[in-house]
Biotite code that builds the C-alpha atoms (Angstrom):
import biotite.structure as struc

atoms = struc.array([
    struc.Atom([0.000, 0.000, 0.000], chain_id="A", res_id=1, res_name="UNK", atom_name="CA", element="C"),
    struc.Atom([1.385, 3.504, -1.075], chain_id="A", res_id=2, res_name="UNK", atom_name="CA", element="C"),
    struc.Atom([1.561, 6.117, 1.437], chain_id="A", res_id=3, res_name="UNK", atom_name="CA", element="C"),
    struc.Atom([2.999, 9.717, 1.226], chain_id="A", res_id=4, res_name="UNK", atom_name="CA", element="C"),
    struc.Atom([3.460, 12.138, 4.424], chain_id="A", res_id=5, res_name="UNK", atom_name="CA", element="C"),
    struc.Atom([1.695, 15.352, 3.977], chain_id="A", res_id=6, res_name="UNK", atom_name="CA", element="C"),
    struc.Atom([1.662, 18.522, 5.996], chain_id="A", res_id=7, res_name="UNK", atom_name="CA", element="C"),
    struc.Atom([-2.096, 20.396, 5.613], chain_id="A", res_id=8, res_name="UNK", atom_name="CA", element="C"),
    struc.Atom([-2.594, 23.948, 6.371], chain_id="A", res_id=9, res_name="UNK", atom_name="CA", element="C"),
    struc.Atom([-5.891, 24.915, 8.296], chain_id="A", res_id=10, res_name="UNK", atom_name="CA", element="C"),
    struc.Atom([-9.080, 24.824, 6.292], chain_id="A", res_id=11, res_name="UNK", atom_name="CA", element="C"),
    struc.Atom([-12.455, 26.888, 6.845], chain_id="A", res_id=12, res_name="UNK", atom_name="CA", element="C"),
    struc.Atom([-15.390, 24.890, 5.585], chain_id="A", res_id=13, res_name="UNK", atom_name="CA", element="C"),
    struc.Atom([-18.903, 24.749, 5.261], chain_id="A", res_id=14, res_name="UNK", atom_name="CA", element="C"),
    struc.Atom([-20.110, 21.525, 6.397], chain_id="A", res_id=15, res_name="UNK", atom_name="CA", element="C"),
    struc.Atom([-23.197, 19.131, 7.506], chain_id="A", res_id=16, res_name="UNK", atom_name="CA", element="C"),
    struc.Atom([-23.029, 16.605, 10.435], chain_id="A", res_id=17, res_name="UNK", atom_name="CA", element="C"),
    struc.Atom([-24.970, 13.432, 11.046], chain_id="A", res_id=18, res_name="UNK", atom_name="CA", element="C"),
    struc.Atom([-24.799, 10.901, 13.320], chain_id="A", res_id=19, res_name="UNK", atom_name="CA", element="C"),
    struc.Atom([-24.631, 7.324, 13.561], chain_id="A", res_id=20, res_name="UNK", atom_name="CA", element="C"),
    struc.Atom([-22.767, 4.782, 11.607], chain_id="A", res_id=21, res_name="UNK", atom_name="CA", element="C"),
    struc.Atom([-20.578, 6.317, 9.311], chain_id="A", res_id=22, res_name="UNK", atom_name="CA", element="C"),
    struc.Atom([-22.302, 3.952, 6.163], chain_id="A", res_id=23, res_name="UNK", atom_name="CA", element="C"),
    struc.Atom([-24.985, 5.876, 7.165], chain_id="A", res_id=24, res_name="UNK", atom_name="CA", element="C"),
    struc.Atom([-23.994, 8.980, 8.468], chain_id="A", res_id=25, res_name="UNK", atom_name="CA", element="C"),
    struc.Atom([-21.807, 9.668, 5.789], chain_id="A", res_id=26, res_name="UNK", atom_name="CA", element="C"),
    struc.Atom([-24.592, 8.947, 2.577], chain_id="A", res_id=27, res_name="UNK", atom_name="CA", element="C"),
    struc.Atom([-27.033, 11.450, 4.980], chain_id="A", res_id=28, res_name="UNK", atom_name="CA", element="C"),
    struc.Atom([-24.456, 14.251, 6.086], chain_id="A", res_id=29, res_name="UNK", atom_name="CA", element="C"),
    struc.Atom([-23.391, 14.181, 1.927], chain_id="A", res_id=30, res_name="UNK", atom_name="CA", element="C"),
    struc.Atom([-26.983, 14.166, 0.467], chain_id="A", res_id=31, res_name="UNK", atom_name="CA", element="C"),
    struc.Atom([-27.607, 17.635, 3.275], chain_id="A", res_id=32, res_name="UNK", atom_name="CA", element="C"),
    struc.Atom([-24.562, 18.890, 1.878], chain_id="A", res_id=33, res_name="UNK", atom_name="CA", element="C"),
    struc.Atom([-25.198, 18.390, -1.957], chain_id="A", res_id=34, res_name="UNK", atom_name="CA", element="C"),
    struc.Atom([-28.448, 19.875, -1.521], chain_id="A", res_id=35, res_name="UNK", atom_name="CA", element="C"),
    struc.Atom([-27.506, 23.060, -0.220], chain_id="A", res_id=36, res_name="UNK", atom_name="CA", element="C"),
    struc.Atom([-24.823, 23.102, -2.851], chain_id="A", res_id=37, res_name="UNK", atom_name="CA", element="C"),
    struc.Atom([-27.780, 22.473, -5.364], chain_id="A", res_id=38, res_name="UNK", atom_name="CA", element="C"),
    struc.Atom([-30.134, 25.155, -3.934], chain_id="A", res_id=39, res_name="UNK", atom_name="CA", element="C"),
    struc.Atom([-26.864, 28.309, -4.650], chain_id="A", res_id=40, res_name="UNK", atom_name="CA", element="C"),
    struc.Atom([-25.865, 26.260, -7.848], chain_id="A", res_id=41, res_name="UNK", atom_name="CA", element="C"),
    struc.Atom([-22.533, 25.771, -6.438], chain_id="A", res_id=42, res_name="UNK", atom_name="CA", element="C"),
    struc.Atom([-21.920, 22.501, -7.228], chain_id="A", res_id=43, res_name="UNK", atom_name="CA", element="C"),
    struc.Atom([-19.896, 22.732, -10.021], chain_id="A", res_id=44, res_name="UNK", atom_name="CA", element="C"),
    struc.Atom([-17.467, 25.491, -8.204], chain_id="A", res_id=45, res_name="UNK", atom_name="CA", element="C"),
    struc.Atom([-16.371, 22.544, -5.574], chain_id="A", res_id=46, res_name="UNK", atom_name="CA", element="C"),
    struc.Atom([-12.895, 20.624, -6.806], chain_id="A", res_id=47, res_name="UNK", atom_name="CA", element="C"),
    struc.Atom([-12.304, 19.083, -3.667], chain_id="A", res_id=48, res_name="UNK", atom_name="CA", element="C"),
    struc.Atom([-14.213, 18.105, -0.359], chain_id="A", res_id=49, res_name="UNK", atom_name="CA", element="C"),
    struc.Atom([-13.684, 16.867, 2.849], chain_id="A", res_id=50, res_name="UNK", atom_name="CA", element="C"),
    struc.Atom([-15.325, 13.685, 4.826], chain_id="A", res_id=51, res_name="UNK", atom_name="CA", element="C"),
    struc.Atom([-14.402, 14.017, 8.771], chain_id="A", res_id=52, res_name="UNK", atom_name="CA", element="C"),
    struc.Atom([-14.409, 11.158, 10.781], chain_id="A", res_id=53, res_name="UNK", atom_name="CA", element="C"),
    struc.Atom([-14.601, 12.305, 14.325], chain_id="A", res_id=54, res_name="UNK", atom_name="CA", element="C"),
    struc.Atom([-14.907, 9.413, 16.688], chain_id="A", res_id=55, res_name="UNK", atom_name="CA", element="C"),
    struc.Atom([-13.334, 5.850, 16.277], chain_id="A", res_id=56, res_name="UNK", atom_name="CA", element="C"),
    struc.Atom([-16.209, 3.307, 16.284], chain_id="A", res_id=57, res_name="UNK", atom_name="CA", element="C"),
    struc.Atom([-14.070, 0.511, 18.332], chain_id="A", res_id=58, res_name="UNK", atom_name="CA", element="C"),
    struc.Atom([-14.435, 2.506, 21.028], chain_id="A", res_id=59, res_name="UNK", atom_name="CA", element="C"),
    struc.Atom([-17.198, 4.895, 20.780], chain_id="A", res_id=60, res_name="UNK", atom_name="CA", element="C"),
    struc.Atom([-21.209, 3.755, 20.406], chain_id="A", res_id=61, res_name="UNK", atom_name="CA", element="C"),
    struc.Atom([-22.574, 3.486, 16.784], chain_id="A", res_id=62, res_name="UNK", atom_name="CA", element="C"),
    struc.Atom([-25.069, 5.935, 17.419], chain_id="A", res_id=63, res_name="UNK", atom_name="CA", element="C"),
    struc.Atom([-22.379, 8.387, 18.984], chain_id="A", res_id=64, res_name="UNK", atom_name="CA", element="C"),
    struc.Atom([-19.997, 8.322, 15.758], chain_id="A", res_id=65, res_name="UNK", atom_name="CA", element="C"),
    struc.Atom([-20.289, 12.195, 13.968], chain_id="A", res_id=66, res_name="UNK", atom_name="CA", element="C"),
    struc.Atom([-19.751, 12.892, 10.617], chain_id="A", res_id=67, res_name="UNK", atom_name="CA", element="C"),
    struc.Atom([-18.916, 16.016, 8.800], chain_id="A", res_id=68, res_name="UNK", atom_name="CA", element="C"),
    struc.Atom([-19.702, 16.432, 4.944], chain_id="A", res_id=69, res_name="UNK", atom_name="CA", element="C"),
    struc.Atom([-17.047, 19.345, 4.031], chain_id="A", res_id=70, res_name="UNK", atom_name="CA", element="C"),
    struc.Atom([-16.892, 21.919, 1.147], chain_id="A", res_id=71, res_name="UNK", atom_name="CA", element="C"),
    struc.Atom([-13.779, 24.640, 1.136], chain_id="A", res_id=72, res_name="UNK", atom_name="CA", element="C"),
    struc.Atom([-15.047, 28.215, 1.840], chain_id="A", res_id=73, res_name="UNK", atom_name="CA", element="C"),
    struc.Atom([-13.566, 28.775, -1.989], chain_id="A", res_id=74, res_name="UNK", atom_name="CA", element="C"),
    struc.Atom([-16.003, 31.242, -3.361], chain_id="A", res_id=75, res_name="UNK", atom_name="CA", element="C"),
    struc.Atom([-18.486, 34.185, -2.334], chain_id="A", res_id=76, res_name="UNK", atom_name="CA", element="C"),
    struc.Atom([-19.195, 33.068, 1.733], chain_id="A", res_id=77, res_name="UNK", atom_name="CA", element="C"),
    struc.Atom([-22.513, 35.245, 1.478], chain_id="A", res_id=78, res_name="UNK", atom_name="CA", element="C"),
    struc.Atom([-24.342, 31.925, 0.978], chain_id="A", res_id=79, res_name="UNK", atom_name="CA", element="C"),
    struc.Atom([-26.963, 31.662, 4.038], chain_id="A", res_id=80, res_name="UNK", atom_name="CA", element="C"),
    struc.Atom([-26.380, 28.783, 5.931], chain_id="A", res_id=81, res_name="UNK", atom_name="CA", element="C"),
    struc.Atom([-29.554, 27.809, 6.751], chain_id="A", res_id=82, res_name="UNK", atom_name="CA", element="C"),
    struc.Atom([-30.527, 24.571, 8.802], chain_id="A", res_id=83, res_name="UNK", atom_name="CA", element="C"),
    struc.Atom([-28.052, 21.385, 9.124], chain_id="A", res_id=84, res_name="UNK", atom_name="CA", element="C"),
    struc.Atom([-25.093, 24.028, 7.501], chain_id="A", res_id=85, res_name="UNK", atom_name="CA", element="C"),
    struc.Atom([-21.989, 25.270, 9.356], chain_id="A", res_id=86, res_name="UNK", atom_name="CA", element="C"),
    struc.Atom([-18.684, 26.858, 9.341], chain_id="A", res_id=87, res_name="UNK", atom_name="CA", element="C"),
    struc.Atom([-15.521, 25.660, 11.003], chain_id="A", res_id=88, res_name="UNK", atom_name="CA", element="C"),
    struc.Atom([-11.692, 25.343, 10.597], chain_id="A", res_id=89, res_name="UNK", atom_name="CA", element="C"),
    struc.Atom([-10.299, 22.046, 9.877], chain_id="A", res_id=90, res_name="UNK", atom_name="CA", element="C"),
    struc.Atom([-6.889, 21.290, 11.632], chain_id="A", res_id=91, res_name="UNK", atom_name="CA", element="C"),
    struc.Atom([-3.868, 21.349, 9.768], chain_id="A", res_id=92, res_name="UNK", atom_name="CA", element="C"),
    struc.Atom([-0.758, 19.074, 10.468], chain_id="A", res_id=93, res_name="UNK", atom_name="CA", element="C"),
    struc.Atom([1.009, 16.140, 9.232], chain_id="A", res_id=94, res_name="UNK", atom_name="CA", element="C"),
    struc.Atom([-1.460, 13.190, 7.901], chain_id="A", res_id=95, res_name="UNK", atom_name="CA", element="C"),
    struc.Atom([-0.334, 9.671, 6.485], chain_id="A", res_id=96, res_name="UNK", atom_name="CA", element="C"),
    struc.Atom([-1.639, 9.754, 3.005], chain_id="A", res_id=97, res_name="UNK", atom_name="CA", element="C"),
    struc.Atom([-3.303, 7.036, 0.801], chain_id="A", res_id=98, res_name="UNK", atom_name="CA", element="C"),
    struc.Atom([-4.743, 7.282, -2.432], chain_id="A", res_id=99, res_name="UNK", atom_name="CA", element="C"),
    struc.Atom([-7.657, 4.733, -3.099], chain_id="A", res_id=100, res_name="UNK", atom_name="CA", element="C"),
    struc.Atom([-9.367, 4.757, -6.643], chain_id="A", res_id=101, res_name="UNK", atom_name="CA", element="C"),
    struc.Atom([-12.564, 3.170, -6.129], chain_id="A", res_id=102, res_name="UNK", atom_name="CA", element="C"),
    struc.Atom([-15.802, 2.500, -4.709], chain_id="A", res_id=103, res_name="UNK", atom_name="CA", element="C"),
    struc.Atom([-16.493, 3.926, -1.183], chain_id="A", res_id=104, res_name="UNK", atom_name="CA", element="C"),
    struc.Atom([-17.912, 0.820, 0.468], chain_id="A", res_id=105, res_name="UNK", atom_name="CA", element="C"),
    struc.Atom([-13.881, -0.048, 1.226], chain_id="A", res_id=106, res_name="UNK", atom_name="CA", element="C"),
    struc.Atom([-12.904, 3.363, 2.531], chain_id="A", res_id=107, res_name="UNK", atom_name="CA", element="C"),
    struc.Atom([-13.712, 1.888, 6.324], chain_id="A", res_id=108, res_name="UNK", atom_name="CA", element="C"),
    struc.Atom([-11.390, -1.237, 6.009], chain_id="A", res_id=109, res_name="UNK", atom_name="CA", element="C"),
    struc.Atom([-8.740, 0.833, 4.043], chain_id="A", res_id=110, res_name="UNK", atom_name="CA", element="C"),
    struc.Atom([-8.679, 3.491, 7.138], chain_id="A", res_id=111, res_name="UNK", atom_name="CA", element="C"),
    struc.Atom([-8.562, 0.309, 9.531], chain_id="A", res_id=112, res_name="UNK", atom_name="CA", element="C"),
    struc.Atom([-5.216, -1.311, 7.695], chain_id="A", res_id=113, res_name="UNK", atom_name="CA", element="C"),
    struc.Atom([-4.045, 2.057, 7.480], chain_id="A", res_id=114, res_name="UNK", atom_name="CA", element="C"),
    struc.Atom([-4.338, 2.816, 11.412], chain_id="A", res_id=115, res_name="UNK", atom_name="CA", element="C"),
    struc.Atom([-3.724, -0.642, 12.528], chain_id="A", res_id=116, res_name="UNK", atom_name="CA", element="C"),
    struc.Atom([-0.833, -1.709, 10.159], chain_id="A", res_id=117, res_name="UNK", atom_name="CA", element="C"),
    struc.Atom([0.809, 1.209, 8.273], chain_id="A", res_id=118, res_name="UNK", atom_name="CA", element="C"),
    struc.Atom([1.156, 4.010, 10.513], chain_id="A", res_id=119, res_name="UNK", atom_name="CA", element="C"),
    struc.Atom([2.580, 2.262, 13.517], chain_id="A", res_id=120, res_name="UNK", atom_name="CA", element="C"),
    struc.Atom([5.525, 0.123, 10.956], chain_id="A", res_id=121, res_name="UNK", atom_name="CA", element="C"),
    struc.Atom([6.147, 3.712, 9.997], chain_id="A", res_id=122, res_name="UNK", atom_name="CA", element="C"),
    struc.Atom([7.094, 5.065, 13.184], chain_id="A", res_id=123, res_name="UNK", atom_name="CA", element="C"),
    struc.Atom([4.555, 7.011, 13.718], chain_id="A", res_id=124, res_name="UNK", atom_name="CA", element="C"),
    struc.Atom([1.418, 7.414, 16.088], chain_id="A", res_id=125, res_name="UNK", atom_name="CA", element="C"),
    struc.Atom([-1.717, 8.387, 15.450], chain_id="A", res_id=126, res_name="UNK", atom_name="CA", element="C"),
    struc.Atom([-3.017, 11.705, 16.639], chain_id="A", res_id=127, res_name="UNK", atom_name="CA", element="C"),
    struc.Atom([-6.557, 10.951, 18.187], chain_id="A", res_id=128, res_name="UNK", atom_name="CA", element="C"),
    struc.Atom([-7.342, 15.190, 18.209], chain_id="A", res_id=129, res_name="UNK", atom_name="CA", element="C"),
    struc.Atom([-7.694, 15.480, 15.158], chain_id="A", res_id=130, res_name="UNK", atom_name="CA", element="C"),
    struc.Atom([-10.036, 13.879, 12.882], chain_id="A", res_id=131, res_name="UNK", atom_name="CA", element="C"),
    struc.Atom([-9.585, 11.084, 10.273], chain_id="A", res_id=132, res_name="UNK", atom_name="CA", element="C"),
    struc.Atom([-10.138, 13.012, 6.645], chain_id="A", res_id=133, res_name="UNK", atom_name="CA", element="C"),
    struc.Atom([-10.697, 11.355, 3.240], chain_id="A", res_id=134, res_name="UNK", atom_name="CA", element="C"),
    struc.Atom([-10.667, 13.835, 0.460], chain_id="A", res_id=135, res_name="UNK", atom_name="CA", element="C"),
    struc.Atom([-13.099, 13.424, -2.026], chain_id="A", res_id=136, res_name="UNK", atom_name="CA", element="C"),
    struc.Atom([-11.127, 14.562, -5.585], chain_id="A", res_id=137, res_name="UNK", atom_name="CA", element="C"),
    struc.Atom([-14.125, 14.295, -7.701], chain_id="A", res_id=138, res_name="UNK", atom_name="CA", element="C"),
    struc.Atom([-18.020, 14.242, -8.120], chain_id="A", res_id=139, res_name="UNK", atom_name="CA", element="C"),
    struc.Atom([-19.534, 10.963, -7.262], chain_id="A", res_id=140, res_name="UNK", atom_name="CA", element="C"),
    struc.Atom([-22.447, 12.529, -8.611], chain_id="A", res_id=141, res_name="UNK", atom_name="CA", element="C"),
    struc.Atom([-20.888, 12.712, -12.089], chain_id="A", res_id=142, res_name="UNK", atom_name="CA", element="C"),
    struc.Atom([-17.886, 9.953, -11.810], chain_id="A", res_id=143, res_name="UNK", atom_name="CA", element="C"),
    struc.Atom([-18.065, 6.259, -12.224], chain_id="A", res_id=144, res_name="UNK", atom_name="CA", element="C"),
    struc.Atom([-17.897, 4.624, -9.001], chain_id="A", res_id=145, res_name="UNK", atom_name="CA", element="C"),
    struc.Atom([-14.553, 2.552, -10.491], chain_id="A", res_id=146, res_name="UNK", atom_name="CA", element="C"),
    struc.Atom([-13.006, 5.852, -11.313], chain_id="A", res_id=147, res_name="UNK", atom_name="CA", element="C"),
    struc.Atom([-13.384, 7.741, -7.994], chain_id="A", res_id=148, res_name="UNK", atom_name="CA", element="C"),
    struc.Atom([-10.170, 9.328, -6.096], chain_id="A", res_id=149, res_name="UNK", atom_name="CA", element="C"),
    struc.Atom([-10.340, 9.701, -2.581], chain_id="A", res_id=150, res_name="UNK", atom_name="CA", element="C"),
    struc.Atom([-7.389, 10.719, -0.516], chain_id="A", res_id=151, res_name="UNK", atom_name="CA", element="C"),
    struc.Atom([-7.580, 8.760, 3.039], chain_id="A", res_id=152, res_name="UNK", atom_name="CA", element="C"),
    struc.Atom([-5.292, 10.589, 5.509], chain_id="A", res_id=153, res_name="UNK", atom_name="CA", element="C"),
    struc.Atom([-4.886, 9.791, 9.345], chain_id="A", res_id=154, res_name="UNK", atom_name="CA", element="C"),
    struc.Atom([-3.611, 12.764, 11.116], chain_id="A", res_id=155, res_name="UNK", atom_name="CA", element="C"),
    struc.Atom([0.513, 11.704, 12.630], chain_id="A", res_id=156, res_name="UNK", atom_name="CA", element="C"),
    struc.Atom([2.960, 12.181, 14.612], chain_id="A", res_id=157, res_name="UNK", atom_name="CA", element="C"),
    struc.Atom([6.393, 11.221, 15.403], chain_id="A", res_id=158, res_name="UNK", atom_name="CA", element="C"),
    struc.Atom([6.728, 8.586, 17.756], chain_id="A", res_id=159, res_name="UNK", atom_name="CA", element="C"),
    struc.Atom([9.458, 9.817, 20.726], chain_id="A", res_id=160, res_name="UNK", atom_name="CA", element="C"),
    struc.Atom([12.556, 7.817, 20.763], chain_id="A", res_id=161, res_name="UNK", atom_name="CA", element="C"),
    struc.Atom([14.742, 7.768, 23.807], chain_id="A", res_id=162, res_name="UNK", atom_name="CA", element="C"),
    struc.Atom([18.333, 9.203, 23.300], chain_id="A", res_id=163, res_name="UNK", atom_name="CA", element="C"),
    struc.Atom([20.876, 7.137, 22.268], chain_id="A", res_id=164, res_name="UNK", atom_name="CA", element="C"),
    struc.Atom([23.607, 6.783, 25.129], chain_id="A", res_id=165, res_name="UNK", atom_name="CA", element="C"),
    struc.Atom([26.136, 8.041, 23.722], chain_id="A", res_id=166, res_name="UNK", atom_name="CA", element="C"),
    struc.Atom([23.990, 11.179, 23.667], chain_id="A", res_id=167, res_name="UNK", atom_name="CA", element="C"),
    struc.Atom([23.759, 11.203, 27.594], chain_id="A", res_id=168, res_name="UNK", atom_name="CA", element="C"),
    struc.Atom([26.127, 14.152, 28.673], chain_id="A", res_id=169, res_name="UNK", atom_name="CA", element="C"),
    struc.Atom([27.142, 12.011, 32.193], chain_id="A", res_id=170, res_name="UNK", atom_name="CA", element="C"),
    struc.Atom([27.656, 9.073, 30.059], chain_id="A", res_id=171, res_name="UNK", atom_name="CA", element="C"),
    struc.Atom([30.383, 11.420, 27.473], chain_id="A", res_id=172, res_name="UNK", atom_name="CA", element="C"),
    struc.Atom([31.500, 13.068, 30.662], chain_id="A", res_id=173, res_name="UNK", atom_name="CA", element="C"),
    struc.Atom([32.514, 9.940, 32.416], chain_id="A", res_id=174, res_name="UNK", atom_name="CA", element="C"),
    struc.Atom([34.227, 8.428, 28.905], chain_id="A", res_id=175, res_name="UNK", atom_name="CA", element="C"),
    struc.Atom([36.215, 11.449, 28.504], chain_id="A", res_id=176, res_name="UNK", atom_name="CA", element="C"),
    struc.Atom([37.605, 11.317, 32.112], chain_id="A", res_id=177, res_name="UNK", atom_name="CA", element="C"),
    struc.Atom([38.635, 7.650, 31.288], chain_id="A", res_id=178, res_name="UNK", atom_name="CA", element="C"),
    struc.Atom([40.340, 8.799, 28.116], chain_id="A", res_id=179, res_name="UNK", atom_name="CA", element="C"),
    struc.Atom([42.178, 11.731, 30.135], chain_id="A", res_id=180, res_name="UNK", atom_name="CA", element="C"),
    struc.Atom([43.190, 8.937, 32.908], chain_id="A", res_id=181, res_name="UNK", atom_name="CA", element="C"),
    struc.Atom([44.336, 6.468, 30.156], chain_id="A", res_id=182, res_name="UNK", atom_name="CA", element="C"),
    struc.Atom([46.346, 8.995, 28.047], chain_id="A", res_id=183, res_name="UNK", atom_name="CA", element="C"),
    struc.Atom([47.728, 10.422, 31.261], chain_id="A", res_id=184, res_name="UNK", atom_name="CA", element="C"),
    struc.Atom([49.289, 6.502, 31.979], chain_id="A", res_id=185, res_name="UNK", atom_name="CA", element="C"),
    struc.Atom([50.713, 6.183, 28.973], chain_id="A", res_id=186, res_name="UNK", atom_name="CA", element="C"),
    struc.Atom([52.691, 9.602, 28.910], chain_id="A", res_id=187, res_name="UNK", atom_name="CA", element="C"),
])
């Protein structure tokens, strides 16, 4: 599996949450979304959107899992909002990176390989405070399901390592004084 590292500046977005399973969530959050696109005829304007998922469902209850349909605040912002419709800032940072042509029924087991398997061989951890993002590069409205692009990125960071001990300062103290006591017999 192909993965890049990618660093993402902050994002402001319109975007509509549902809740529940994200199979679910996700189909109802995008049809709110393409709606209000449809009722400003802004559909066409959008080359890229987001799909936020918030909470991971190992550990949180099915009917507890949000999801947020995103759009990039791209063009005029006097759009009213209206019900189901917000505004916020997605985080920027560093985000493992995989790019998955294809139908979105595998997105969930993709993100699970990627979380379980990839990241942590990589040296990396996950970070849990921010959300999991797939970017949507086309129109599934318009694209073939077998032609879709969807960017699946899980938000990283560096694992800590512990110094090496030869970077210890006591430890390079105490070798030096052994080296001064050592030269200091043979001379």
């Amino acid at each position: 599996m192909r993965v890049a590292y990618r660093h993402f500046q902050p994002v402001t977005v319109f975007y509509a949450r549902s809740m529940g399973p994200y199979n679910a969530s996700s189909h109802e959050a995008w049809c709110a979304m393409g709606g209000w696109l449809d009722r400003h005829r802004a559909r066409k304007r959008v080359k890229q959107a987001f799909g936020l998922f918030r909470d991971n469902p190992k550990t949180t209850a099915p009917e507890l899992l949000r999801y947020d349909a995103c759009i990039p605040v791209l063009f005029d912002s006097d759009f009213d909002l209206g019900p189901g419709i917000g505004r916020q800032t997605l985080p920027g940072g560093a985000y493992a990176v995989h790019t998955h042509v294809g139908s979105y029924a595998e997105v969930g087991e993709l993100f699970s390989h990627l979380h379980r398997d990839i990241v942590p061989k990589r040296a990396l951890s996950v970070d849990y405070d921010r959300p999991f993002m797939a970017i949507h590069l086309n129109d599934p409205a318009i694209t073939r399901e077998v032609h879709r692009r969807t960017e699946l990125c899980i938000p990283v960071v560096p694992i800590p390592m512990p110094l090496a001990s030869n970077d210890d300062v006591s430890e390079v103290a105490g070798d030096l004084a052994g080296i001064a006591r050592r030269l200091a017999k043979a001379g």
